[in-house]
N, C-alpha and C positions, 0 to 999 in steps of 0.2 A: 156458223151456217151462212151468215150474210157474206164473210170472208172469204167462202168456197165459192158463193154466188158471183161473188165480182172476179175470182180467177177464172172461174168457169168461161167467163164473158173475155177476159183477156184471152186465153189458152183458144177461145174459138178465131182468132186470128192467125194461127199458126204464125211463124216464123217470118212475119211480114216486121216493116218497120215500126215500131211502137215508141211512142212520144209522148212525154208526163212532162206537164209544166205546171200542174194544181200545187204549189209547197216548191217542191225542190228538182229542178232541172232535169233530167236525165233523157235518153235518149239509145236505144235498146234494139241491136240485130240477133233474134233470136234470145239467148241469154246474158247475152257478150252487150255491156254498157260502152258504146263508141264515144260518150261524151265526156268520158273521165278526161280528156285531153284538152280540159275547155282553158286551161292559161295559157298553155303554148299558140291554142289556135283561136282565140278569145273574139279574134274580128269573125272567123269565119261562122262560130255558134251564133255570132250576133247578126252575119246573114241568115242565116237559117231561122232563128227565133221571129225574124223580123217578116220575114217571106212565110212561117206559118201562122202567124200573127193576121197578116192579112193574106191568105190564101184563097180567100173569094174574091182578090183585086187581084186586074191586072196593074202592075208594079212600074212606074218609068224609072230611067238610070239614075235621075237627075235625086228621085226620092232618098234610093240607097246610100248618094252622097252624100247627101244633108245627113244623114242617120250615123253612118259609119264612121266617118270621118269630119265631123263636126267640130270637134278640138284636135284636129291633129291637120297636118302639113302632107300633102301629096302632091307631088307634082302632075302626076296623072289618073287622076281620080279615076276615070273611065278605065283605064289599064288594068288598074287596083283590082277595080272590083270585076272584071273579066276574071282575072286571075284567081280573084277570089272563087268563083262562081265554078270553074275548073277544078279547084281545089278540093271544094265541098262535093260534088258530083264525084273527081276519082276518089276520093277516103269512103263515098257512099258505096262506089264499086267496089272497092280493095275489099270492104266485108262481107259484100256477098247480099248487097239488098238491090242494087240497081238489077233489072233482067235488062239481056242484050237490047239495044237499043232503046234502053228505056230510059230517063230521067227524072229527078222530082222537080227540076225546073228546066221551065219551057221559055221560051226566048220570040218574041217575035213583034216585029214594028217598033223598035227602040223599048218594049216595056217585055219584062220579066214575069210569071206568075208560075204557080205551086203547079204541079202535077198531078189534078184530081183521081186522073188514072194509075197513078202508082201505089202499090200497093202497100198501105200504110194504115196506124191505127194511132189515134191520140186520145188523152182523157177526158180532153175538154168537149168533145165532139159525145164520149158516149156518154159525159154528164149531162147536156143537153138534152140526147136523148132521151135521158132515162128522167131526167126532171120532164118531158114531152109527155111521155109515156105514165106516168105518175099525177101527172092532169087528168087526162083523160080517162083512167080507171077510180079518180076520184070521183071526178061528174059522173062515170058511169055508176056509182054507189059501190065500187068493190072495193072496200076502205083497206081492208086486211091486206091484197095484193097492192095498193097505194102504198100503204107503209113498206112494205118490202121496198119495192121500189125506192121510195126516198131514203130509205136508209142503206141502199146499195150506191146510190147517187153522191152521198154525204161521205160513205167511205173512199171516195176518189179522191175527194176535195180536202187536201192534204196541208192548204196555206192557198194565199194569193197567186191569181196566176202571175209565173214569172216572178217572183218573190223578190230575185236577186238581181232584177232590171228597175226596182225601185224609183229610181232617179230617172229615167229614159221618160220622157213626157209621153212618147209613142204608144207604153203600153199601160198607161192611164187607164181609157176608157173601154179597153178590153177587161183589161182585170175590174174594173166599178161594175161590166155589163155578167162577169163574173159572177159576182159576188152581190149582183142585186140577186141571182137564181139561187145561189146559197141562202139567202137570207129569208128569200119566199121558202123553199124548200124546210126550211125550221119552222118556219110560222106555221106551215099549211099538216108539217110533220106531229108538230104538240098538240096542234088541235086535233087531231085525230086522236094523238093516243090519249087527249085528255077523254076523247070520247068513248074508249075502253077504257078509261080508270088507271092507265099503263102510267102510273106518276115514275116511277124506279126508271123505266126506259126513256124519260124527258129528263131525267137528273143525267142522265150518261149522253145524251146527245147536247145538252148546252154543256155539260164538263170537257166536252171533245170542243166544242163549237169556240169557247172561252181560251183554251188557248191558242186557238187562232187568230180569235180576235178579245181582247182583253178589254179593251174600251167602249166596247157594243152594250150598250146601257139596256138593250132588247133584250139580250141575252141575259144578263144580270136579273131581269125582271121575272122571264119565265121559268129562271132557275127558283129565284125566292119563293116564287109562286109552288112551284112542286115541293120546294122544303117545306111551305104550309101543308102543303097537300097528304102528306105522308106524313104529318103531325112531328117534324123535326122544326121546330120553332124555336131552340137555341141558335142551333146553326142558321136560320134564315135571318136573323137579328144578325150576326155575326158577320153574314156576308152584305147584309144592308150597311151595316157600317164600314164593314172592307170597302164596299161598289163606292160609295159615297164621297168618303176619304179618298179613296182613288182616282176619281172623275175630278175631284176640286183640286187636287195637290197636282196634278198631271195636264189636267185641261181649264182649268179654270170652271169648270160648268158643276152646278148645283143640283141638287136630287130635285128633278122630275115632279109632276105631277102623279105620277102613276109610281112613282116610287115613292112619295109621301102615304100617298094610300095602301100602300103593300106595310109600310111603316105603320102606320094607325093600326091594320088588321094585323100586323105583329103581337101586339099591344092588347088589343084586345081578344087574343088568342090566348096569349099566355095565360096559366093557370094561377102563375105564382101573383100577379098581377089583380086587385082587386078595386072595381071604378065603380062610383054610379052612374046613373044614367046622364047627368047634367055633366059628369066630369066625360062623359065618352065624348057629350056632345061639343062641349067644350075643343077636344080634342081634335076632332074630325070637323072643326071650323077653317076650311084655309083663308086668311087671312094674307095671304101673297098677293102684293099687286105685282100684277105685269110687268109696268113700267116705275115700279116702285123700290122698297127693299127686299130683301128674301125672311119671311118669318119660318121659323122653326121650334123644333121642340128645343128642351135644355140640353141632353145629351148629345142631337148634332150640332148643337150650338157650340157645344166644349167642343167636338173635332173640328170646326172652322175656327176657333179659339187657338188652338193649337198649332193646325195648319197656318192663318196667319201670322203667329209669334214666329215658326221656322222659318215661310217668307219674309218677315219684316227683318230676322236676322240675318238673311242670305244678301237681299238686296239692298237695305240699308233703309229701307222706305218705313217711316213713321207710319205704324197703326195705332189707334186711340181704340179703346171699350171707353163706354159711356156708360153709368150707373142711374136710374132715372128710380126713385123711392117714392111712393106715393103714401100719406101718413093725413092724420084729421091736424086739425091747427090746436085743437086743444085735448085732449088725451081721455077720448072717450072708449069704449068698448062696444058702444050699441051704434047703429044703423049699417053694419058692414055691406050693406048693398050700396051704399055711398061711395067705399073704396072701390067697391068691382067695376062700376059704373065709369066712373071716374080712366081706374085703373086699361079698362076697354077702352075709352076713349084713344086715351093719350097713345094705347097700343096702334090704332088704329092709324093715327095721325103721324106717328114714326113710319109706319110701312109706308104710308103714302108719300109722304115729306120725304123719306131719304133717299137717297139712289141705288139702282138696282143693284151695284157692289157691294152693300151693306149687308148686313145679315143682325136680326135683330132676334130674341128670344123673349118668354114669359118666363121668367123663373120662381116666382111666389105669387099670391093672389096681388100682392103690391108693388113687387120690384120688375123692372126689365132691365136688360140688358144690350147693348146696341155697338158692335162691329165695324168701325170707321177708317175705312183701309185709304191711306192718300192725302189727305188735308193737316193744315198746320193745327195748334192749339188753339188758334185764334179764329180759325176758319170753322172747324170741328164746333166752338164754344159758342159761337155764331146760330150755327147751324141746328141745336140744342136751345141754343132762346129762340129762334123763329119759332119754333116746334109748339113749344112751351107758351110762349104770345098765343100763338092761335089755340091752344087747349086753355090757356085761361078766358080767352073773347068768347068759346065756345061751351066750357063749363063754366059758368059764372059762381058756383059754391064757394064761400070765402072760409066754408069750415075745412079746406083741402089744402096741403102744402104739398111742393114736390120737391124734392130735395136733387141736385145731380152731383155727380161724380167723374171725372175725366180723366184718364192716363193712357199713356202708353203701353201697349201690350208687352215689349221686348223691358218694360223694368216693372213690370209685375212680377213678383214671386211665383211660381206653379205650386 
């Protein structure tokens, strides 16, 4: 239905020139793709992209220079692109889109600019639109036409604009101005349909949204959220640990705030799953300084465990785990709030004391474990008595031993 709705919206421009740059190039007189010829005529697509790009400016010679021929050698730049500019104009005629004395670029005072009066349709122009238009029927309260709306909008937006100009700094801040409306258009789109209940239609628009953009940790969020939503809580564990994994091994960046807590209510969703109330709260403690170490449960601890072992063996960089045991001095059974206490402490004083590249876990009510990416044995070992000093000045119980442990992760066993 939404995919007749957006032909419908094409087809009402008849036979005018039509220009897709959301994803993948092309460039369309009638049904006939003219752009398939983009290696032979590679400079002249990159006037044209460049001049729709900014087709609300007027354009000087001097800009086209700098763009076109930036790495390459011409004797007569100005010739060049004269020639160039003749050449895009006849191929627009030779198919039958120029009318008699018509042109899509207009020339005048030494600066260049698009032809608003020619008769032409682009995506990016009716995404706007339709992202316009999809404002305004939400303030007006007609949610249900809102959603049509954004998800007629969402199926234009096919990839970045210009996908395959990557590298050209030029079309930066169009494709970012892009793809800021993409990303409102999600946001503004799940909240709607969370507000009919429509969890099923938020799983298919982040699944569309996700392979566009893979590393959009937003995206990842509202997807786990709807796998809660629709009581699939295997799979939303599954993909918290894919998003995770894949954000640290790729970008170096660590689960979120709001993806720790999607993580907790994983957790305490599960059925299989049985806590009391002091272990929830326990739980749903975050204990992450800012400017500190990163704490976590044990299970993402073992995929930064992991994760770092394969960096330390790619790049050659010593990683240390740190094993910190907290035990009575003499071999009692009774007062175990002494251990926890204790145990709390020292946890405390690790997130605080290390650095934010660190990643530190609780793994038993008396053991931690602590992730030391970069420092020597000596420095690492240092770094571990400072710790230690200050949780002995600070818990003064002399019925407490702490025992540590130091290796390198790449000659640890798995």
């Amino acid at each position: 239905m939404l995919a007749n709705s957006l032909k419908s919206i094409e087809n009402a421009y008849g036979n005018c020139l039509k220009v897709y740059t959301l994803g993948c190039f092309e460039v369309k007189s009638g049904k006939k793709v003219i752009s398939n010829d983009c290696k032979r005529s590679q400079q002249l697509w990159n006037l044209f992209k460049y001049i729709l790009t900014y087709r609300n400016k007027r354009i000087a010679q001097e800009n086209f220079i700098d763009i076109l021929w930036v790495d390459k050698e011409c004797d007569n730049p100005i010739k060049a692109l004269q020639n160039l500019i003749y050449r895009l104009r006849m191929l627009l005629n030779y198919e039958g889109v120029n009318k008699e004395g018509d042109s899509i670029i207009n020339y005048s005072q030494g600066c260049y600019s698009w032809n608003k009066e020619f008769n032409y349709w682009t995506d990016v122009d009716e995404f706007e639109e339709l992202y316009k238009k999809s404002k305004v029927a939400e303030n007006n309260e007609d949610f249900l036409y809102a959603i049509e709306l954004y998800q007629t909008a969402l199926l234009l937006y096919k990839g970045d604009y210009l996908s395959e100009e990557s590298y050209n700094e030029w079309v930066t801040p169009v494709r970012n101005y892009y793809n800021r409306i993409y990303m409102d258009i999600i946001g503004r789109l799940t909240n709607l349909l969370k507000h009919y209940g429509r969890n099923e239609d938020i799983l298919k628009v982040c699944e569309e949204a996700l392979m566009i953009h893979p590393f959009e940790e937003r995206l990842h969020v509202l997807y786990i959220e709807a796998l809660i939503a629709v009581g699939n809580i295997k799979q939303a564990q599954s993909q918290y640990e894919y998003v995770t994994s894949m954000l640290y091994k790729e970008m170096g960046v660590k689960p979120s705030t709001e993806l720790r807590n999607l993580y907790h209510q994983i957790k305490c969703t599960d059925d299989n799953i049985l806590l009391d109330l002091n272990s929830i709260q326990e739980m749903m403690m975050d204990r992450s300084d800012p400017d500190g170490a990163f704490f976590c449960e044990p299970d993402i601890f073992t995929a930064f465990y992991k994760l770092e072992g394969r960096r330390a063996a790619r790049t050659k960089q010593v990683v240390f785990m740190a094993m910190l045991t907290i035990s009575r001095v003499r071999n009692r059974n009774q007062d175990s709030e002494i251990l926890k206490k204790a145990t709390g402490a020292l946890l405390d004083m690790l997130v605080q004391g290390l650095r934010m590249g660190d990643v530190v876990a609780k793994i038993s009510e008396t053991q931690i474990l602590a992730i030391l990416p970069g420092p020597t044995f000596e420095q690492a070992n240092m770094v571990i008595a400072r710790i230690l000093n200050k949780h002995k000045i600070v818990y003064t119980s002399k019925d407490i031993i702490i025992k540590t442990s130091l290796q390198p992760i790449n000659e640890i066993e798995a």
